[in-house]
BALOBA-1460 file (C-alpha; in Angstrom, 3 decimals):
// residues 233
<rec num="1" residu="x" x="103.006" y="2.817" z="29.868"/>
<rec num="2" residu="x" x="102.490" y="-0.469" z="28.231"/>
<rec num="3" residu="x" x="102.254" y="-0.673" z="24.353"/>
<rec num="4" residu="x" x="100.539" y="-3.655" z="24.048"/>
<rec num="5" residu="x" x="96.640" y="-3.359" z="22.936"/>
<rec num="6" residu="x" x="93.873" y="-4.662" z="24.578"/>
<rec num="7" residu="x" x="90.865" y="-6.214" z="21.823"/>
<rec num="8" residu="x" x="87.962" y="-6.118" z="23.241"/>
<rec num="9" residu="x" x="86.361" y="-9.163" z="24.144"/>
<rec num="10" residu="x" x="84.359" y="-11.199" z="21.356"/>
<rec num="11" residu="x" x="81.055" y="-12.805" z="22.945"/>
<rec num="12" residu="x" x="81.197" y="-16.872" z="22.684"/>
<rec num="13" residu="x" x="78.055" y="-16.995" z="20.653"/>
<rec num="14" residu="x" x="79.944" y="-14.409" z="18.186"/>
<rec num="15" residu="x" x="82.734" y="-16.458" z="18.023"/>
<rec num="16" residu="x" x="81.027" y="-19.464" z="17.646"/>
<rec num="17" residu="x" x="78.692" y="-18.076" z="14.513"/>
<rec num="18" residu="x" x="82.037" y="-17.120" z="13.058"/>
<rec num="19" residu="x" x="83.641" y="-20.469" z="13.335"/>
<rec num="20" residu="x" x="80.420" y="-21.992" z="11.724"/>
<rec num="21" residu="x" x="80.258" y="-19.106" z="9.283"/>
<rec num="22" residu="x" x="84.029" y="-20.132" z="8.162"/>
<rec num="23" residu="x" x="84.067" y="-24.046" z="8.268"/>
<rec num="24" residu="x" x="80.762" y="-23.429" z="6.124"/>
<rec num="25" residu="x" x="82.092" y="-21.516" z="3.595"/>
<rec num="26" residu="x" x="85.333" y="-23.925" z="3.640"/>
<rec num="27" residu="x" x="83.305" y="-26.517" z="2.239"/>
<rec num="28" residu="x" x="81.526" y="-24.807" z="0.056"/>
<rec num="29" residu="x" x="84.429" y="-23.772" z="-1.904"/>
<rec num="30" residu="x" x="86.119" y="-27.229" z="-1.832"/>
<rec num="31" residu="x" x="82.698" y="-28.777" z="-3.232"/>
<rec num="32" residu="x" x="82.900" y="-26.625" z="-6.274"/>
<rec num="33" residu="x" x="85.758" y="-27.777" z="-7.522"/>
<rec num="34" residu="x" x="84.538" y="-29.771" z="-10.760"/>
<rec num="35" residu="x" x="87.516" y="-32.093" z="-10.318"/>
<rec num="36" residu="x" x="87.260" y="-33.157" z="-6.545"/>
<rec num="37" residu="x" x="90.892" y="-32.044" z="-4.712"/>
<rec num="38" residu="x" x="90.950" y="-32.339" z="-1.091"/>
<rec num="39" residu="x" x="86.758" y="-32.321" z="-1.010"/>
<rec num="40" residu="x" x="87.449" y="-35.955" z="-2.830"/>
<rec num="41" residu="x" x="89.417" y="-37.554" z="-0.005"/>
<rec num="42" residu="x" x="87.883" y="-40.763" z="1.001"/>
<rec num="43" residu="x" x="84.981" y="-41.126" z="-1.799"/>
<rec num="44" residu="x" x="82.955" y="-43.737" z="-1.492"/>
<rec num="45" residu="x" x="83.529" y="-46.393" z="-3.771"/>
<rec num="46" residu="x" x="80.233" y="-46.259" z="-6.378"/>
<rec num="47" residu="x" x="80.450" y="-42.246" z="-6.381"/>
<rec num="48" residu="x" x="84.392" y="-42.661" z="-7.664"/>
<rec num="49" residu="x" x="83.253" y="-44.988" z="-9.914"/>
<rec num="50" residu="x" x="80.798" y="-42.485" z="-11.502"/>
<rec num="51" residu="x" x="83.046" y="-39.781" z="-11.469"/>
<rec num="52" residu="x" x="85.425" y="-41.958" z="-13.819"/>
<rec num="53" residu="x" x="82.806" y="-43.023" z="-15.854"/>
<rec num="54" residu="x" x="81.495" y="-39.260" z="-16.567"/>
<rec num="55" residu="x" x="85.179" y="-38.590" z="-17.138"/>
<rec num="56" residu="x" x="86.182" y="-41.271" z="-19.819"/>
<rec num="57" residu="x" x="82.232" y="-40.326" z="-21.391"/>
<rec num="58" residu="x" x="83.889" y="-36.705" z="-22.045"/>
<rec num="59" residu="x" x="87.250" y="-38.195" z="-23.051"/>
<rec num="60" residu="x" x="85.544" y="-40.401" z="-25.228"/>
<rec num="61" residu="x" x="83.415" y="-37.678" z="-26.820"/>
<rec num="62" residu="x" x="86.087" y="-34.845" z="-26.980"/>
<rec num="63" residu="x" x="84.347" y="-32.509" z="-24.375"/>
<rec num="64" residu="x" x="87.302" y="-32.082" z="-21.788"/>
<rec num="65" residu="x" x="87.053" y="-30.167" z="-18.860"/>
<rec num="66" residu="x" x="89.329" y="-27.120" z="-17.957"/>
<rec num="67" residu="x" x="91.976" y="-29.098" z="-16.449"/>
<rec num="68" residu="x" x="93.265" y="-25.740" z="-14.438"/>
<rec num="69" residu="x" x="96.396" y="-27.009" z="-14.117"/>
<rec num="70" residu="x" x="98.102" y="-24.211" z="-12.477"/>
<rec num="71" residu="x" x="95.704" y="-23.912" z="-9.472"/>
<rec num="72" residu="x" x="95.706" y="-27.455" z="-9.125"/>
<rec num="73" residu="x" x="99.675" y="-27.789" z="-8.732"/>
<rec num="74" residu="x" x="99.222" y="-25.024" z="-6.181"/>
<rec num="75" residu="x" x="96.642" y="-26.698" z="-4.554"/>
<rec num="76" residu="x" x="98.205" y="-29.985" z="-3.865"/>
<rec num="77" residu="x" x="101.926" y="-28.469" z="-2.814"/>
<rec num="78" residu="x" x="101.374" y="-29.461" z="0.892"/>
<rec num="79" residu="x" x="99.283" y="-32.868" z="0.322"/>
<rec num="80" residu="x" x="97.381" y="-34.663" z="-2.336"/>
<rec num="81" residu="x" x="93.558" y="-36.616" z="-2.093"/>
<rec num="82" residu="x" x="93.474" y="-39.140" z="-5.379"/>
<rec num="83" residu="x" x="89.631" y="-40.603" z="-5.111"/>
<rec num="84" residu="x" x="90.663" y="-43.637" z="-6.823"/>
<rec num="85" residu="x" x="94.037" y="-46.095" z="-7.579"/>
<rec num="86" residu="x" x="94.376" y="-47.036" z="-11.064"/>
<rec num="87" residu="x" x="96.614" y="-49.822" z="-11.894"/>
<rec num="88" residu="x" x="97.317" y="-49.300" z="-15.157"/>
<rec num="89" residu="x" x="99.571" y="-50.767" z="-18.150"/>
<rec num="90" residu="x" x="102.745" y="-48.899" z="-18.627"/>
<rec num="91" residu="x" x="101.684" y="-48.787" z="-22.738"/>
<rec num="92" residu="x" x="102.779" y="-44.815" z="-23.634"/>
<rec num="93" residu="x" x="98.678" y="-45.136" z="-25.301"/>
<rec num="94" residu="x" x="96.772" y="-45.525" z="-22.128"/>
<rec num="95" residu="x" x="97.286" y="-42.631" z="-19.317"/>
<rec num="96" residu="x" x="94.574" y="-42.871" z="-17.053"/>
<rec num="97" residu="x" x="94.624" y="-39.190" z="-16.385"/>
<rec num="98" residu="x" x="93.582" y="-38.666" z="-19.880"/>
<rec num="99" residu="x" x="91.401" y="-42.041" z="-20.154"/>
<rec num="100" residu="x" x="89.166" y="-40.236" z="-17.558"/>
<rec num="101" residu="x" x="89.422" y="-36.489" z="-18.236"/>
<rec num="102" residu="x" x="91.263" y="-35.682" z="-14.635"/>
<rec num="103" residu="x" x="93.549" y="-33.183" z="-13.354"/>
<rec num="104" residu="x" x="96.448" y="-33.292" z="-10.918"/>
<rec num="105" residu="x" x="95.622" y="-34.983" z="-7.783"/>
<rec num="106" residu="x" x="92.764" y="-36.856" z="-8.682"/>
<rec num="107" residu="x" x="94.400" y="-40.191" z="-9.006"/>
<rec num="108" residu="x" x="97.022" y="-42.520" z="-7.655"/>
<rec num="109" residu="x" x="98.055" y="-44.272" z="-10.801"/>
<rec num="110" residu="x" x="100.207" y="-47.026" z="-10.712"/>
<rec num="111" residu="x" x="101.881" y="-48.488" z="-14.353"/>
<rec num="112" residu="x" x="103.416" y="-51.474" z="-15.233"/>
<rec num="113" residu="x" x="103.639" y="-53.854" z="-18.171"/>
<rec num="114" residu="x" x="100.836" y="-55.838" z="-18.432"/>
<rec num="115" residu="x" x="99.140" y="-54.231" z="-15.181"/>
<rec num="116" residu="x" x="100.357" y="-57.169" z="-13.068"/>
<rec num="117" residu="x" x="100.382" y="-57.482" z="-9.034"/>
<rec num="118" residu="x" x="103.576" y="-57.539" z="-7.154"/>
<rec num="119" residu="x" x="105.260" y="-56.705" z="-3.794"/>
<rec num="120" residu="x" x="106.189" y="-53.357" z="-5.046"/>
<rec num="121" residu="x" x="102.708" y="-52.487" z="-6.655"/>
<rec num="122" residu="x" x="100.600" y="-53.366" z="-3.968"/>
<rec num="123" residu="x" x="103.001" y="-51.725" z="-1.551"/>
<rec num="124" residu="x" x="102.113" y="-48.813" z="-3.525"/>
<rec num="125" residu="x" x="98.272" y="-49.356" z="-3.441"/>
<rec num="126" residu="x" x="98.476" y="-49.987" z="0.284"/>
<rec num="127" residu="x" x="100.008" y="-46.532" z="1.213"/>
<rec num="128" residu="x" x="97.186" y="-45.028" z="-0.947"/>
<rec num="129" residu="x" x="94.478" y="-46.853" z="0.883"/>
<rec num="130" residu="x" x="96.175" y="-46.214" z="4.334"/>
<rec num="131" residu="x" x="97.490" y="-42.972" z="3.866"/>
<rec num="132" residu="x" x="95.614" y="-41.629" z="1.470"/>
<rec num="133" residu="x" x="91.936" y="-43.033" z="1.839"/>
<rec num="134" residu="x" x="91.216" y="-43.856" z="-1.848"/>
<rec num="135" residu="x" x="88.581" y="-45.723" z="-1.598"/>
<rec num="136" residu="x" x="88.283" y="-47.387" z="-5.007"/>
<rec num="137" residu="x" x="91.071" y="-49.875" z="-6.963"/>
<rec num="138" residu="x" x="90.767" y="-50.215" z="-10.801"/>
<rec num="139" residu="x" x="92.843" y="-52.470" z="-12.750"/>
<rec num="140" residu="x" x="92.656" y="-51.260" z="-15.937"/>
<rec num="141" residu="x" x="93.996" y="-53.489" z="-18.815"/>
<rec num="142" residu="x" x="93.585" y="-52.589" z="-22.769"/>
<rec num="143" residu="x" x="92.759" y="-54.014" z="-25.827"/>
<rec num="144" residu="x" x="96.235" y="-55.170" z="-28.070"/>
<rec num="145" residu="x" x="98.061" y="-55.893" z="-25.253"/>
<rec num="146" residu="x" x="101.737" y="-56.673" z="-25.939"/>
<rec num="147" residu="x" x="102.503" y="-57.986" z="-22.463"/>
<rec num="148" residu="x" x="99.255" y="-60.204" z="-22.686"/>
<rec num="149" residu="x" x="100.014" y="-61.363" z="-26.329"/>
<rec num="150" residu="x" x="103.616" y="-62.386" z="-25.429"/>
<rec num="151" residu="x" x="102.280" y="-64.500" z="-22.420"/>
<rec num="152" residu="x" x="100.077" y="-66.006" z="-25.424"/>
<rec num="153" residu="x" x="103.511" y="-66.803" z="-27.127"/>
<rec num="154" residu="x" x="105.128" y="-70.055" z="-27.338"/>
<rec num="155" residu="x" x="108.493" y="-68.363" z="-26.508"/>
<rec num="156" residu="x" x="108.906" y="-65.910" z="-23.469"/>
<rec num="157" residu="x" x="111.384" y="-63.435" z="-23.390"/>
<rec num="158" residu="x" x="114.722" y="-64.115" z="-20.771"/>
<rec num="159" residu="x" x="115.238" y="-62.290" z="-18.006"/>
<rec num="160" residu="x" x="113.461" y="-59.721" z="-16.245"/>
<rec num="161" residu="x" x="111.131" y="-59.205" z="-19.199"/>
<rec num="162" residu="x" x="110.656" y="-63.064" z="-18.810"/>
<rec num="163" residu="x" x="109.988" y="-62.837" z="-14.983"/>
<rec num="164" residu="x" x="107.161" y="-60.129" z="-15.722"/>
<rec num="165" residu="x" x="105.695" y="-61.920" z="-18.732"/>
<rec num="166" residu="x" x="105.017" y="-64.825" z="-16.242"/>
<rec num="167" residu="x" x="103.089" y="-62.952" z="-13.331"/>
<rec num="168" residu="x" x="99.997" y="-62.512" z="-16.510"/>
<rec num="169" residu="x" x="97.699" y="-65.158" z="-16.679"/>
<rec num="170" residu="x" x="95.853" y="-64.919" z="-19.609"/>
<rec num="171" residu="x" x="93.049" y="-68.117" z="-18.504"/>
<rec num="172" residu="x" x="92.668" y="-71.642" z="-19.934"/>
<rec num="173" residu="x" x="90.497" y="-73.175" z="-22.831"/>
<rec num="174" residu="x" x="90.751" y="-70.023" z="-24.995"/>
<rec num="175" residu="x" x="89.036" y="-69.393" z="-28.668"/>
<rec num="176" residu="x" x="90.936" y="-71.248" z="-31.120"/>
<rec num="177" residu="x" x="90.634" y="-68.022" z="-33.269"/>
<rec num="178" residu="x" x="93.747" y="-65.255" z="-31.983"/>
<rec num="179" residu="x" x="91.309" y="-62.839" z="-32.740"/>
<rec num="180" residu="x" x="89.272" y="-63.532" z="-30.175"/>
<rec num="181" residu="x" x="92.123" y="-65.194" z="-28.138"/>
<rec num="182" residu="x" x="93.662" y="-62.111" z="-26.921"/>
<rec num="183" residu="x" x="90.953" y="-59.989" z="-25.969"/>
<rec num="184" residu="x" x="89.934" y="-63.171" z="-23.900"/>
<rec num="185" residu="x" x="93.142" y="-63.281" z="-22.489"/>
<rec num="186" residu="x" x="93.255" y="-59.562" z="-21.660"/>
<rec num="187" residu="x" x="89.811" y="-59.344" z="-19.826"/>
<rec num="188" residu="x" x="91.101" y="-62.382" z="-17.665"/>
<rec num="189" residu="x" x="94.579" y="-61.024" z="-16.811"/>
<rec num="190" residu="x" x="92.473" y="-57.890" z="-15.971"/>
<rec num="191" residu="x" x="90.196" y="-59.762" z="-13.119"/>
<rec num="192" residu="x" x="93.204" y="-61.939" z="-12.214"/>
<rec num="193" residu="x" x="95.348" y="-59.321" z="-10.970"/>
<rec num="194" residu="x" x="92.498" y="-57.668" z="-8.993"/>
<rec num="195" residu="x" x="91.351" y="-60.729" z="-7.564"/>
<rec num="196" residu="x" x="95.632" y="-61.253" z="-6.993"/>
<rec num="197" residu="x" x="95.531" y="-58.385" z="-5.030"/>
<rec num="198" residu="x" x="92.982" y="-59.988" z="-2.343"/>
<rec num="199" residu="x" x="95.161" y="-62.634" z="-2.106"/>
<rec num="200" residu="x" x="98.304" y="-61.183" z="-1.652"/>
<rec num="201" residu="x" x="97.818" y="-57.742" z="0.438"/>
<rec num="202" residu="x" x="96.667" y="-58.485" z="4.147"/>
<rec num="203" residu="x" x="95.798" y="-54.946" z="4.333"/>
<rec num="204" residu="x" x="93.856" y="-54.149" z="0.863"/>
<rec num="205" residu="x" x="91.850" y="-57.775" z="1.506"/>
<rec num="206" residu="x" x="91.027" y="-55.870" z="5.069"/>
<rec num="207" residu="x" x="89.757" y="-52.478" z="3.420"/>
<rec num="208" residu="x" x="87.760" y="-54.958" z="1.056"/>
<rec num="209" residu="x" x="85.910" y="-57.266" z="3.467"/>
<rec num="210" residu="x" x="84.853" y="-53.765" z="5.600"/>
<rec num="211" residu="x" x="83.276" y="-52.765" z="2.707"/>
<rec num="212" residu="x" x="85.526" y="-49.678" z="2.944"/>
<rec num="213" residu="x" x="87.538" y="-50.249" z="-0.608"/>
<rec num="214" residu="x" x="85.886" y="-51.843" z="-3.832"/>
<rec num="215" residu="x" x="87.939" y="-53.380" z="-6.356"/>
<rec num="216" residu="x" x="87.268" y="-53.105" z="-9.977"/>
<rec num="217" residu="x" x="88.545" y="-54.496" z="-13.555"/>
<rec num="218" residu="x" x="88.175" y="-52.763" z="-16.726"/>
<rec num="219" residu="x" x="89.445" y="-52.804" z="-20.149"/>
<rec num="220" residu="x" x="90.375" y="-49.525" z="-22.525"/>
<rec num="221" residu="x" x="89.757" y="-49.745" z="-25.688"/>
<rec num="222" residu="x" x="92.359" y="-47.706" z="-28.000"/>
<rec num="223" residu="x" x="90.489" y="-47.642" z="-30.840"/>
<rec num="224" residu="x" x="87.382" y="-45.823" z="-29.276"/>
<rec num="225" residu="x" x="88.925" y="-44.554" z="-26.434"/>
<rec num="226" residu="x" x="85.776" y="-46.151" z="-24.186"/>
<rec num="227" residu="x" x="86.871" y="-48.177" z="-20.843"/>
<rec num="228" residu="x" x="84.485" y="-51.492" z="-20.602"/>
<rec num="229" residu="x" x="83.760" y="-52.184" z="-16.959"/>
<rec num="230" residu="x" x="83.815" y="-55.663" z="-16.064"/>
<rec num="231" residu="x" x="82.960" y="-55.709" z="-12.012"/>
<rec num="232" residu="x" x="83.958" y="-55.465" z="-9.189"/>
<rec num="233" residu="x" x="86.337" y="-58.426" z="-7.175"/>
């Protein structure tokens, strides 16, 4: 006598409410989660934008969210969905994920002195776009700037230091007052590097132009903790 067990046959409509029923619920759950996961993959542009903006609002008045670490480590074993790239300086007082009150897997951040462009940043960039449909690029420079106010300097450091220090441009015809100099400078190394990035990245200049990736430059302030949007590129 055979052991193997016969189920009886499920009706197609049955099975087909089911498989609704499921991919429904699915969804659902991945909608509630207050910090996007996998439901974030491939926001569009303005809605990421929003989402950072609500999240540097809390930063900025001390009302974080439940980062929920643990689940969110679990949740992103097997893959990860960042909503937006953040190029950000490599200064140990501007961390993006804290900047905008997110958890792990929210966002591809990139760091590096002075938040300049190069072959191995925008490589970098590119595999999030491609790979990982993030939709939205911020470069986000900050107020004080040590990379930006040694490009100000009369002498530049040697070697690689030196090599960096020249891929900033901090503009022409700035205030004669250093006060204002810098923070000039900054803003403009800001929308030079994401306007660098069209230039220099076949693919991300693609994305752009099909209005399928929006590039945007922004400055952090460390005294207020508040990120000043200045547009997109």
């Amino acid at each position: 006598m055979s052991s193997r067990i016969h189920w009886p046959a499920v009706p197609s409509c049955v099975a087909l409410v089911v498989a609704v029923t499921l991919t429904v619920f699915a969804v659902a759950s991945l909608a509630e989660d207050p910090h996007g996961g996998a439901a974030a993959a491939g926001v569009a542009p303005q809605e990421a934008v929003e989402k950072l903006k609500a999240g540097n609002k809390r930063f900025v008045e001390q009302k974080l969210s439940d980062k929920e670490l643990a689940k969110h480590r679990a949740a992103t074993v097997d893959g990860q969905h960042p909503y937006a790239i953040v190029l950000a300086c490599a200064d140990s007082r501007v961390a993006p994920e804290l900047v905008f009150d997110e958890t792990i897997g929210d966002l591809f951040v990139v760091r590096v002195a002075g938040n300049v462009v190069d072959p191995d940043v925008l490589g970098s960039i590119e595999y999030a776009v491609e790979h990982l449909h993030a939709r939205l690029i911020v470069v986000l420079g900050h107020d004080k700037c040590g990379a930006v106010t040694a490009a100000l300097s009369k002498e530049t450091p040697q070697g690689n230091l030196g090599e960096l220090i020249h891929k900033i441009d901090a503009g022409k015809d700035l205030p004669a007052d250093p006060a204002k100099a810098l923070p000039t400078a900054i803003r403009h190394n800001a929308v030079h590097q994401a306007r660098k990035m069209l230039s220099k990245s076949e693919p991300i200049k693609k994305a752009v132009d099909d209005h399928q990736v929006q590039i945007e430059a922004a400055v952090y302030s460390l005294d207020s903790g508040e990120v000043k949007w200045l547009g997109n590129k």
